[in-house]
N, C-alpha and C positions, 0 to 999 in steps of 0.2 A: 068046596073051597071057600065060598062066603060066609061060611060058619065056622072054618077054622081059624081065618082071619078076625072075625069078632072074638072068638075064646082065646085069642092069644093076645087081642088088645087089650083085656084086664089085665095081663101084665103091665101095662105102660101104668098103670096106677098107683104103680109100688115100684117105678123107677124115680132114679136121682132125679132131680130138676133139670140140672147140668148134663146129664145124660141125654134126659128126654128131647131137648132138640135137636140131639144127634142124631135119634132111632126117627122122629118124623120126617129128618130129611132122607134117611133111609129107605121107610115103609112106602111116603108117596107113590115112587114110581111100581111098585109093588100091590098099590091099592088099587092104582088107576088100570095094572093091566088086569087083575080080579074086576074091575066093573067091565071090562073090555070082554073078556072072559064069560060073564054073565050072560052082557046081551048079546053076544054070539050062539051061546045055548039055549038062548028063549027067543032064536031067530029075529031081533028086533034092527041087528045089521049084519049084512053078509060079512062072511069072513075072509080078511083080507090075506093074500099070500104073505108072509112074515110079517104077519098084523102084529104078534104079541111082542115080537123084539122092534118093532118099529115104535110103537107106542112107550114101551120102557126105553130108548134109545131118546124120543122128543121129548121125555120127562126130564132123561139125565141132561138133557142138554139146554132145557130149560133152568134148571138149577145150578148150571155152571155158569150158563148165562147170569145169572143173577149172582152169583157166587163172585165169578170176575170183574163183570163188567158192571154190575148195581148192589157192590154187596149192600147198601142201606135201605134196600127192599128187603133181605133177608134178615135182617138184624145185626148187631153188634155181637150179640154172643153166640147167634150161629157161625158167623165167622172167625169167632177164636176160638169157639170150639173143633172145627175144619179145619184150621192152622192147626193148632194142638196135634187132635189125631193124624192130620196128612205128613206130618213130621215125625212120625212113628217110628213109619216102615220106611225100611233103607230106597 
């Protein structure tokens, strides 16, 4: 899975600019449960009952936190880029 995740991050190399902050607030919580992932398989921490969606759940909820309540942690253009697409979909 750690490997899949790096051969598909050369993709991000040949995305838009404008895109590309969209896809890293994307991937985070997707990375973090791959390290999560890891060292549960190299026994380094027991594993937690609903460990994987609990940890992608404090991620998304860490970037909303910052989304809503600090967007100037986040940036300017990750939040008009989140406005933009969140205004999408009906």
């Amino acid at each position: 899975m750690f490997l899949a995740a790096v051969f598909s991050s050369f993709a991000l190399f040949h995305a838009n600019a404008n895109d590309l902050n969209l896809i890293k607030v994307i991937i985070y919580p997707r990375a973090i449960e791959a390290v999560y992932n890891l060292l549960k398989s190299k026994g380094i921490i027991k594993p937690i009952k609903y460990g994987e969606t609990l940890s992608c759940l404090f991620t998304l909820y860490v970037c909303t936190y910052c989304y809503i309540f600090e967007p100037y942690n986040i940036g300017e253009s990750y939040v008009k880029m989140l406005d933009k697409y969140g205004n999408i979909s009906p």
